[in-house]
C-alpha positions, 0 to 999 in steps of 0.5 A, spaced: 411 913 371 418 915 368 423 920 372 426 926 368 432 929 366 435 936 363 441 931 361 443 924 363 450 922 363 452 914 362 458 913 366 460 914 373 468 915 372 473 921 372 469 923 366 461 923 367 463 925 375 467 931 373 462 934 368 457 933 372 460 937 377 461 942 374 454 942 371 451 942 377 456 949 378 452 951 373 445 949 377 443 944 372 443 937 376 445 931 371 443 924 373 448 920 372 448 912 370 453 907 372 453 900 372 458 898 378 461 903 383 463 910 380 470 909 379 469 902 379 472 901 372 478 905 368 478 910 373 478 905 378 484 902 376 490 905 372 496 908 374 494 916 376 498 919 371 497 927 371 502 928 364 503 932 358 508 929 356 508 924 350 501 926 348 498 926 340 499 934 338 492 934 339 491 932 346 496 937 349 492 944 349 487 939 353 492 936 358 496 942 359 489 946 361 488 940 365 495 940 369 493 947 371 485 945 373 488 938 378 494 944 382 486 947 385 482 941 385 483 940 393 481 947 395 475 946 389 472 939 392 475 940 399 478 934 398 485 931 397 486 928 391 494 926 392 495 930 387 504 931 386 507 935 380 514 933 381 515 931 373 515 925 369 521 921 366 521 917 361 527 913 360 531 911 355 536 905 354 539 904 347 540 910 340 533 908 338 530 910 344 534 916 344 533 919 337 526 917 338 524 921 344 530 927 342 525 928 336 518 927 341 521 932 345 522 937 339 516 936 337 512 938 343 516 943 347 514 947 339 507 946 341 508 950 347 511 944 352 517 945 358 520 938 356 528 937 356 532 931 354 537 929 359 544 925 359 545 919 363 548 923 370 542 928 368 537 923 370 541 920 376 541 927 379 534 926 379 532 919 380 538 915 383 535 909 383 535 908 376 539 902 373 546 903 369 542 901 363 538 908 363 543 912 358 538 918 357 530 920 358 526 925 356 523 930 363 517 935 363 517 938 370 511 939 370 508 932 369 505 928 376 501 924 378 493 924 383 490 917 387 484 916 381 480 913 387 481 919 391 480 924 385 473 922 382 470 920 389 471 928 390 469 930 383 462 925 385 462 928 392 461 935 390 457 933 384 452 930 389 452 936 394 451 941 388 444 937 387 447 931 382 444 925 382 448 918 382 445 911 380 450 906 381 449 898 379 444 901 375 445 899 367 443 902 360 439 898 356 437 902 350 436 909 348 429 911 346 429 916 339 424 920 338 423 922 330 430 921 330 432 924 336 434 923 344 427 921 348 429 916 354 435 912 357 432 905 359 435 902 364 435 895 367 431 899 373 427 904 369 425 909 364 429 917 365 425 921 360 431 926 357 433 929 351 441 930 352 445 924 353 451 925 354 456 918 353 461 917 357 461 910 358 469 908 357 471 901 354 462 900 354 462 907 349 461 903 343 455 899 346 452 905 348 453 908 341 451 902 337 444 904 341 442 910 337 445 907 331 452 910 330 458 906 330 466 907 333 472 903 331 474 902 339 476 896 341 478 893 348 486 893 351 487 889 357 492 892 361 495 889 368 497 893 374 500 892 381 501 895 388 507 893 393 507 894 400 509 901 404 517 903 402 520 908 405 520 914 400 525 914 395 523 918 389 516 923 387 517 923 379 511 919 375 516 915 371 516 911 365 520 907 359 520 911 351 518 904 349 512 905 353 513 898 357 511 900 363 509 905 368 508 907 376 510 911 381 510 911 389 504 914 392 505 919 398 504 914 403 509 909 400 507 903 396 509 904 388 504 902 384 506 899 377 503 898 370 505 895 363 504 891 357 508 885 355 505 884 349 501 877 350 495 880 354 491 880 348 492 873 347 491 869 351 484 868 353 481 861 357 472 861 357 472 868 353 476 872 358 483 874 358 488 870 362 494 874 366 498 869 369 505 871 368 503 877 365 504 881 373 510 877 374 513 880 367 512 887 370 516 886 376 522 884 372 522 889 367 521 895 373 527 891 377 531 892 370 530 899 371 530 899 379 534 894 382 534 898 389 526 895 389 528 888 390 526 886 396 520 890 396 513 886 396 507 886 391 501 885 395 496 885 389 495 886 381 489 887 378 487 889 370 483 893 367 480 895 359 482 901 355 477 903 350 482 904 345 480 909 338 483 907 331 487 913 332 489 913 339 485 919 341 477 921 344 471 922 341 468 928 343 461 933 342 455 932 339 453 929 332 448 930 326 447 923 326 443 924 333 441 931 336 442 930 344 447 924 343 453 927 346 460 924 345 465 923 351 469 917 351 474 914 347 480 917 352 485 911 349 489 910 356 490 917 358 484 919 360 485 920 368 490 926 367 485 929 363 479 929 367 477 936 369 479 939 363 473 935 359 468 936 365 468 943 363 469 943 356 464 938 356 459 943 361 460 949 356 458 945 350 452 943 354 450 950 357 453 955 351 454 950 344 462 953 344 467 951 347 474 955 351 479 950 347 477 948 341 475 940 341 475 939 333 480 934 332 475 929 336 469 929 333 465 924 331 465 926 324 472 924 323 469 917 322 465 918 317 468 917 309 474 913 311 481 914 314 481 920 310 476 924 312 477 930 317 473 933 321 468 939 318 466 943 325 467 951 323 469 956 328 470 954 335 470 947 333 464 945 337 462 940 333 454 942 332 452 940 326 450 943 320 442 942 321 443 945 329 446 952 328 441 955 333 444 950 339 439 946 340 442 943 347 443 950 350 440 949 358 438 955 363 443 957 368 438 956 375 442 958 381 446 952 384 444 954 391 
Protein backbone atom coordinates (compact mmCIF):
# COMPACT_ATOMS: atom_id res chain seq x y z
CA UNK A 1 0.00 0.00 0.00
CA UNK A 2 1.57 3.57 -1.10
CA UNK A 3 1.95 5.97 1.93
CA UNK A 4 0.63 9.66 1.41
CA UNK A 5 1.37 13.47 1.54
CA UNK A 6 -0.20 16.75 1.64
CA UNK A 7 3.27 17.72 -0.21
CA UNK A 8 6.48 15.83 -0.71
CA UNK A 9 9.54 17.94 -0.65
CA UNK A 10 12.86 16.10 -2.91
CA UNK A 11 15.91 17.54 -1.40
CA UNK A 12 17.41 17.30 2.29
CA UNK A 13 19.47 20.50 2.17
CA UNK A 14 19.15 24.12 3.32
CA UNK A 15 16.47 24.63 1.13
CA UNK A 16 13.89 21.58 1.32
CA UNK A 17 14.62 21.65 5.68
CA UNK A 18 13.99 25.17 5.90
CA UNK A 19 10.36 25.16 3.91
CA UNK A 20 9.53 22.15 5.61
CA UNK A 21 9.94 23.87 8.82
CA UNK A 22 8.11 26.28 8.21
CA UNK A 23 5.19 24.23 6.78
CA UNK A 24 5.21 22.27 9.48
CA UNK A 25 4.94 26.12 11.58
CA UNK A 26 1.86 25.97 9.78
CA UNK A 27 0.75 22.34 10.57
CA UNK A 28 1.15 20.87 7.29
CA UNK A 29 4.01 17.95 7.84
CA UNK A 30 5.95 17.40 4.43
CA UNK A 31 7.64 14.63 3.79
CA UNK A 32 10.90 15.27 2.69
CA UNK A 33 13.37 12.88 0.27
CA UNK A 34 16.81 12.92 0.45
CA UNK A 35 19.18 10.70 -1.38
CA UNK A 36 22.03 10.87 1.13
CA UNK A 37 22.24 12.54 4.63
CA UNK A 38 20.49 15.77 4.82
CA UNK A 39 22.99 18.48 4.26
CA UNK A 40 25.13 16.02 2.67
CA UNK A 41 25.45 17.64 -0.62
CA UNK A 42 25.92 21.64 -1.55
CA UNK A 43 24.57 22.42 1.85
CA UNK A 44 27.09 20.42 3.25
CA UNK A 45 30.03 21.68 1.49
CA UNK A 46 30.31 25.36 1.03
CA UNK A 47 31.67 28.13 2.36
CA UNK A 48 28.72 29.43 4.71
CA UNK A 49 28.38 32.97 3.23
CA UNK A 50 25.51 34.78 4.67
CA UNK A 51 25.74 38.13 2.18
CA UNK A 52 24.30 40.65 0.06
CA UNK A 53 26.68 42.00 -1.16
CA UNK A 54 27.83 41.07 -4.90
CA UNK A 55 24.16 39.47 -5.57
CA UNK A 56 22.43 39.74 -9.37
CA UNK A 57 19.69 42.94 -8.68
CA UNK A 58 17.25 40.16 -8.50
CA UNK A 59 18.46 38.08 -5.90
CA UNK A 60 19.14 41.32 -3.38
CA UNK A 61 15.50 41.80 -1.78
CA UNK A 62 15.65 38.09 -1.22
CA UNK A 63 19.19 38.21 0.56
CA UNK A 64 18.48 41.10 2.67
CA UNK A 65 15.18 39.79 4.02
CA UNK A 66 17.37 36.65 4.49
CA UNK A 67 20.10 38.59 6.69
CA UNK A 68 17.44 39.53 9.02
CA UNK A 69 15.71 36.01 9.27
CA UNK A 70 19.51 34.41 10.03
CA UNK A 71 20.04 37.36 13.04
CA UNK A 72 16.96 35.22 15.33
CA UNK A 73 17.47 31.70 13.84
CA UNK A 74 19.32 30.64 17.17
CA UNK A 75 16.34 31.67 19.52
CA UNK A 76 13.75 30.37 16.68
CA UNK A 77 15.59 26.55 16.26
CA UNK A 78 17.22 26.80 19.72
CA UNK A 79 20.15 25.99 18.05
CA UNK A 80 23.13 27.66 17.54
CA UNK A 81 24.17 28.10 14.09
CA UNK A 82 27.52 30.04 14.30
CA UNK A 83 25.88 32.67 12.69
CA UNK A 84 28.64 36.16 12.75
CA UNK A 85 27.28 39.43 11.07
CA UNK A 86 30.74 41.29 11.07
CA UNK A 87 30.84 42.35 7.20
CA UNK A 88 32.17 41.09 4.04
CA UNK A 89 35.40 42.45 2.07
CA UNK A 90 35.79 41.81 -1.22
CA UNK A 91 39.47 42.85 -2.18
CA UNK A 92 40.77 44.70 -5.03
CA UNK A 93 44.42 44.74 -6.50
CA UNK A 94 44.60 46.30 -9.89
CA UNK A 95 42.36 49.74 -11.59
CA UNK A 96 40.39 47.10 -13.00
CA UNK A 97 39.21 45.80 -10.01
CA UNK A 98 38.52 48.79 -8.52
CA UNK A 99 36.21 50.48 -11.21
CA UNK A 100 34.48 47.33 -11.56
CA UNK A 101 33.66 46.91 -7.82
CA UNK A 102 33.51 51.17 -7.74
CA UNK A 103 30.43 51.00 -10.35
CA UNK A 104 28.70 47.23 -8.31
CA UNK A 105 28.92 49.39 -5.18
CA UNK A 106 26.87 51.97 -6.85
CA UNK A 107 24.49 49.87 -8.36
CA UNK A 108 23.51 47.82 -5.33
CA UNK A 109 23.73 50.80 -2.51
CA UNK A 110 20.63 52.42 -5.38
CA UNK A 111 18.76 49.35 -4.58
CA UNK A 112 18.86 49.87 -1.06
CA UNK A 113 22.13 48.31 0.23
CA UNK A 114 24.53 49.73 3.15
CA UNK A 115 27.87 48.79 0.68
CA UNK A 116 31.12 51.39 0.58
CA UNK A 117 34.07 51.44 -1.20
CA UNK A 118 37.55 51.70 0.63
CA UNK A 119 40.94 52.84 0.34
CA UNK A 120 43.81 50.76 0.89
CA UNK A 121 44.40 51.96 4.79
CA UNK A 122 40.53 51.79 5.12
CA UNK A 123 40.95 48.15 4.58
CA UNK A 124 43.75 47.68 6.67
CA UNK A 125 42.02 49.46 9.93
CA UNK A 126 39.57 46.46 9.37
CA UNK A 127 41.45 43.44 8.52
CA UNK A 128 45.33 43.71 9.11
CA UNK A 129 46.25 40.93 7.84
CA UNK A 130 45.63 41.61 4.07
CA UNK A 131 48.72 41.87 2.01
CA UNK A 132 50.17 45.13 0.38
CA UNK A 133 48.89 44.32 -2.95
CA UNK A 134 45.37 44.89 -1.79
CA UNK A 135 44.70 48.56 -2.90
CA UNK A 136 41.02 48.73 -2.09
CA UNK A 137 37.84 46.63 -1.43
CA UNK A 138 34.41 47.17 -1.30
CA UNK A 139 32.68 46.48 2.40
CA UNK A 140 28.70 45.70 3.29
CA UNK A 141 28.84 45.44 7.12
CA UNK A 142 26.13 43.90 7.31
CA UNK A 143 27.18 40.78 5.35
CA UNK A 144 28.60 37.41 7.57
CA UNK A 145 28.78 34.28 7.58
CA UNK A 146 26.87 30.71 9.44
CA UNK A 147 28.37 26.69 10.14
CA UNK A 148 26.09 25.24 6.99
CA UNK A 149 26.07 21.96 8.72
CA UNK A 150 25.05 23.55 11.79
CA UNK A 151 22.28 25.47 10.17
CA UNK A 152 20.40 23.12 8.30
CA UNK A 153 20.55 20.38 11.02
CA UNK A 154 18.43 23.16 12.98
CA UNK A 155 16.17 23.75 10.17
CA UNK A 156 15.53 19.80 9.98
CA UNK A 157 15.58 19.24 13.90
CA UNK A 158 12.75 21.62 14.47
CA UNK A 159 11.00 20.40 11.17
CA UNK A 160 11.15 16.81 12.67
CA UNK A 161 9.62 18.28 16.22
CA UNK A 162 6.79 20.05 14.43
CA UNK A 163 5.75 16.87 12.69
CA UNK A 164 7.97 16.62 9.62
CA UNK A 165 8.88 13.77 8.11
CA UNK A 166 12.66 13.01 6.77
CA UNK A 167 13.90 10.14 4.36
CA UNK A 168 17.26 9.79 4.04
CA UNK A 169 19.44 7.47 1.26
CA UNK A 170 16.20 7.22 -0.11
CA UNK A 171 16.30 8.36 -3.88
CA UNK A 172 13.49 9.45 -6.44
CA UNK A 173 13.07 7.69 -9.50
CA UNK A 174 10.28 8.95 -11.11
CA UNK A 175 7.17 11.36 -10.48
CA UNK A 176 3.78 9.92 -11.49
CA UNK A 177 1.33 12.41 -13.50
CA UNK A 178 -2.18 12.04 -13.56
CA UNK A 179 -3.97 13.78 -16.49
CA UNK A 180 -1.12 15.86 -16.74
CA UNK A 181 -0.66 16.37 -13.14
CA UNK A 182 1.19 15.29 -9.96
CA UNK A 183 -0.09 11.71 -8.54
CA UNK A 184 2.89 10.21 -6.86
CA UNK A 185 6.70 10.35 -6.02
CA UNK A 186 8.14 6.80 -6.67
CA UNK A 187 11.43 6.13 -4.75
CA UNK A 188 13.64 3.35 -4.69
CA UNK A 189 11.81 2.24 -1.25
CA UNK A 190 8.36 2.94 -2.34
CA UNK A 191 5.52 4.75 -3.69
CA UNK A 192 4.23 8.38 -1.80
CA UNK A 193 0.93 9.26 -3.32
CA UNK A 194 0.77 13.46 -3.30
CA UNK A 195 -0.28 15.85 -5.27
CA UNK A 196 2.51 18.76 -4.55
CA UNK A 197 6.11 18.48 -5.08
CA UNK A 198 8.07 20.65 -4.38
CA UNK A 199 11.63 20.20 -6.11
CA UNK A 200 14.53 21.15 -4.28
CA UNK A 201 17.09 18.86 -5.18
CA UNK A 202 19.96 21.28 -6.00
CA UNK A 203 22.71 20.28 -8.82
CA UNK A 204 19.77 16.75 -9.22
CA UNK A 205 17.13 19.42 -10.11
CA UNK A 206 17.41 19.19 -13.47
CA UNK A 207 16.86 15.27 -13.43
CA UNK A 208 13.98 15.52 -11.19
CA UNK A 209 12.37 18.11 -13.75
CA UNK A 210 13.21 15.91 -16.64
CA UNK A 211 10.76 13.34 -14.73
CA UNK A 212 7.55 15.62 -15.15
CA UNK A 213 8.63 16.72 -18.80
CA UNK A 214 10.03 19.80 -18.38
CA UNK A 215 13.85 20.96 -18.95
CA UNK A 216 16.38 23.42 -17.47
CA UNK A 217 19.69 25.03 -18.71
CA UNK A 218 21.60 23.78 -15.59
CA UNK A 219 24.37 22.35 -15.47
CA UNK A 220 27.15 21.30 -12.65
CA UNK A 221 30.27 23.56 -11.62
CA UNK A 222 32.99 21.76 -9.73
CA UNK A 223 34.18 23.67 -6.96
CA UNK A 224 37.11 22.91 -4.30
CA UNK A 225 37.12 24.10 -0.63
CA UNK A 226 39.47 23.44 2.22
CA UNK A 227 39.90 23.67 6.34
CA UNK A 228 42.94 24.22 8.28
CA UNK A 229 43.74 23.52 11.59
CA UNK A 230 42.43 25.93 14.82
CA UNK A 231 44.37 29.40 14.52
CA UNK A 232 44.31 31.95 17.13
CA UNK A 233 41.50 34.34 16.25
CA UNK A 234 42.52 36.88 13.76
CA UNK A 235 39.91 38.37 11.80
CA UNK A 236 35.64 37.86 11.62
CA UNK A 237 34.84 39.24 8.20
CA UNK A 238 33.68 36.75 5.29
CA UNK A 239 36.16 37.73 3.04
CA UNK A 240 36.78 37.50 -0.84
CA UNK A 241 38.70 38.89 -4.05
CA UNK A 242 36.57 41.19 -6.81
CA UNK A 243 37.72 38.63 -9.31
CA UNK A 244 35.69 35.94 -7.39
CA UNK A 245 38.98 33.77 -7.01
CA UNK A 246 38.45 32.65 -3.87
CA UNK A 247 36.53 32.99 -0.74
CA UNK A 248 36.64 32.04 3.34
CA UNK A 249 36.71 33.10 6.78
CA UNK A 250 37.73 31.77 10.13
CA UNK A 251 35.10 30.04 11.91
CA UNK A 252 34.54 30.75 15.92
CA UNK A 253 36.29 28.06 17.13
CA UNK A 254 39.28 28.94 15.03
CA UNK A 255 40.05 26.97 11.54
CA UNK A 256 39.61 29.00 8.27
CA UNK A 257 37.73 27.68 5.92
CA UNK A 258 38.55 28.49 2.17
CA UNK A 259 37.12 27.94 -1.41
CA UNK A 260 37.73 28.87 -4.95
CA UNK A 261 38.40 28.33 -8.43
CA UNK A 262 41.39 28.06 -10.46
CA UNK A 263 39.60 28.02 -13.77
CA UNK A 264 40.47 24.02 -14.78
CA UNK A 265 37.99 22.26 -12.49
CA UNK A 266 36.00 21.51 -15.33
CA UNK A 267 38.61 20.10 -17.20
CA UNK A 268 40.26 17.78 -15.90
CA UNK A 269 38.24 14.49 -15.90
CA UNK A 270 39.85 10.71 -15.44
CA UNK A 271 36.90 7.84 -15.47
CA UNK A 272 34.16 10.54 -15.81
CA UNK A 273 34.90 12.06 -12.71
CA UNK A 274 36.50 15.48 -12.05
CA UNK A 275 39.95 15.30 -10.72
CA UNK A 276 41.35 17.89 -8.15
CA UNK A 277 44.97 17.45 -7.83
CA UNK A 278 46.27 20.63 -7.44
CA UNK A 279 43.40 22.56 -7.68
CA UNK A 280 43.49 22.67 -3.38
CA UNK A 281 46.90 23.43 -3.30
CA UNK A 282 46.30 26.64 -6.10
CA UNK A 283 43.73 27.78 -3.50
CA UNK A 284 46.43 27.78 -0.76
CA UNK A 285 48.52 30.32 -2.78
CA UNK A 286 46.28 32.52 -3.75
CA UNK A 287 44.78 32.88 -0.05
CA UNK A 288 48.60 33.28 1.16
CA UNK A 289 49.15 36.07 -1.66
CA UNK A 290 46.36 37.86 0.04
CA UNK A 291 47.14 36.75 3.62
CA UNK A 292 50.79 35.93 4.31
CA UNK A 293 50.47 36.11 7.99
CA UNK A 294 48.72 32.30 7.45
CA UNK A 295 51.69 30.80 6.36
CA UNK A 296 52.41 28.56 8.76
CA UNK A 297 48.97 27.55 9.48
CA UNK A 298 48.00 23.99 8.19
CA UNK A 299 45.44 22.46 6.02
CA UNK A 300 43.81 19.38 7.73
CA UNK A 301 41.35 18.29 4.71
CA UNK A 302 39.78 19.66 1.31
CA UNK A 303 36.95 18.46 -0.23
CA UNK A 304 34.55 19.60 -3.50
CA UNK A 305 31.33 20.05 -4.12
CA UNK A 306 28.84 20.63 -7.45
CA UNK A 307 26.94 23.66 -7.96
CA UNK A 308 23.65 23.72 -10.08
CA UNK A 309 24.68 26.66 -11.80
CA UNK A 310 21.46 28.50 -14.14
CA UNK A 311 22.08 29.72 -17.74
CA UNK A 312 21.38 33.20 -16.06
CA UNK A 313 23.13 32.61 -12.67
CA UNK A 314 20.03 33.13 -10.70
CA UNK A 315 17.22 29.99 -9.03
CA UNK A 316 14.09 28.92 -10.40
CA UNK A 317 11.20 29.28 -8.14
CA UNK A 318 7.35 28.72 -7.99
CA UNK A 319 4.98 26.83 -9.64
CA UNK A 320 4.33 25.93 -13.37
CA UNK A 321 1.42 25.74 -16.34
CA UNK A 322 3.27 23.03 -17.78
CA UNK A 323 2.81 20.71 -14.41
CA UNK A 324 -0.03 21.52 -11.58
CA UNK A 325 1.49 20.69 -8.31
CA UNK A 326 5.31 20.81 -9.60
CA UNK A 327 6.85 23.41 -7.34
CA UNK A 328 10.25 25.01 -8.55
CA UNK A 329 13.14 25.50 -5.72
CA UNK A 330 16.37 24.75 -7.07
CA UNK A 331 18.79 26.41 -9.56
CA UNK A 332 20.71 28.78 -6.38
CA UNK A 333 24.01 29.19 -8.78
CA UNK A 334 26.08 29.12 -5.72
CA UNK A 335 24.84 31.47 -3.50
CA UNK A 336 21.90 29.61 -2.07
CA UNK A 337 23.05 29.12 1.73
CA UNK A 338 22.55 32.73 2.54
CA UNK A 339 19.60 32.74 1.36
CA UNK A 340 17.95 29.75 2.85
CA UNK A 341 15.26 31.06 5.59
CA UNK A 342 13.87 33.54 3.29
CA UNK A 343 13.18 30.81 0.53
CA UNK A 344 11.78 28.38 3.28
CA UNK A 345 8.96 31.10 4.03
CA UNK A 346 8.37 32.53 0.46
CA UNK A 347 8.18 29.18 -0.67
CA UNK A 348 5.64 28.01 2.43
CA UNK A 349 3.43 30.81 1.72
CA UNK A 350 3.24 29.94 -1.97
CA UNK A 351 2.11 26.45 -0.71
CA UNK A 352 -0.42 27.93 2.22
CA UNK A 353 -1.71 31.16 0.25
CA UNK A 354 -0.65 31.18 -3.65
CA UNK A 355 0.98 34.71 -2.94
CA UNK A 356 4.00 35.82 -1.78
CA UNK A 357 5.44 39.02 0.82
CA UNK A 358 8.53 39.37 -1.78
CA UNK A 359 7.62 39.32 -5.24
CA UNK A 360 9.69 35.92 -6.91
CA UNK A 361 8.81 36.99 -10.60
CA UNK A 362 12.26 37.52 -11.89
CA UNK A 363 12.76 33.29 -11.14
CA UNK A 364 9.88 31.55 -12.89
CA UNK A 365 10.23 28.95 -14.97
CA UNK A 366 8.29 30.62 -17.44
CA UNK A 367 11.46 32.46 -18.39
CA UNK A 368 12.62 29.91 -20.25
CA UNK A 369 10.28 29.26 -22.29
CA UNK A 370 10.73 31.24 -26.03
CA UNK A 371 14.40 31.85 -25.83
CA UNK A 372 16.87 33.99 -24.30
CA UNK A 373 14.42 36.86 -24.82
CA UNK A 374 11.45 35.97 -23.00
CA UNK A 375 10.53 37.36 -19.74
CA UNK A 376 8.73 36.04 -17.15
CA UNK A 377 4.60 36.95 -17.38
CA UNK A 378 3.59 36.36 -13.63
CA UNK A 379 1.02 39.40 -12.85
CA UNK A 380 0.40 40.68 -9.54
CA UNK A 381 2.41 39.56 -6.49
CA UNK A 382 4.50 37.29 -9.05
CA UNK A 383 3.58 34.40 -7.49
CA UNK A 384 3.95 32.38 -10.90
CA UNK A 385 0.21 30.43 -10.78
CA UNK A 386 -0.18 30.25 -14.18
CA UNK A 387 -3.00 31.46 -16.43
CA UNK A 388 -5.26 28.05 -16.28
CA UNK A 389 -5.06 28.13 -12.11
CA UNK A 390 -6.41 31.43 -10.91
CA UNK A 391 -8.32 29.97 -7.89
CA UNK A 392 -5.04 28.48 -6.36
CA UNK A 393 -5.35 25.19 -6.78
CA UNK A 394 -2.37 24.16 -4.36
CA UNK A 395 -3.65 26.23 -1.22
CA UNK A 396 -3.49 23.74 2.12
CA UNK A 397 -5.57 24.06 5.20
CA UNK A 398 -3.69 25.39 8.38
CA UNK A 399 -4.33 22.66 11.13
CA UNK A 400 -2.95 23.64 14.51
CA UNK A 401 0.76 22.43 14.82
CA UNK A 402 0.64 21.52 18.06
Amino acid sequence: MADTAEVVIIGGGIMGCSLAYNLAREGLKAVVIEKSDIGGEASGSNGGGVRQSARKPEELPLAMASIQLYGQLHEELGMDVEYVRQGNLRLCVDQGDIDNMTQAVANQKALGLELEMLDAKQVKEINPYVSDMVIGASFCPTDGHANPFLATYAFMRKAKELGAVFRTHEEVVDIRLQKGRVAAVITNKGVIETDLVVNAAGVAGRNIANMVGLDLPMRPIYSEALITEPYPKMFPQMVGTAKSTFYGRQVPHGPFFWGGFTGSEEFVYRGGKPQYYGVGSRISQMVLEFFPALKDVHVIRTWSGIIAQMSDGIPVLGLTDEVPGFVFCTGFSGHGFGLGPIIGKLMCELIMDCQVSIAINNFCFGRFQGGSECACTCPGDATCLGQQFPSCPNKRMRVNAG
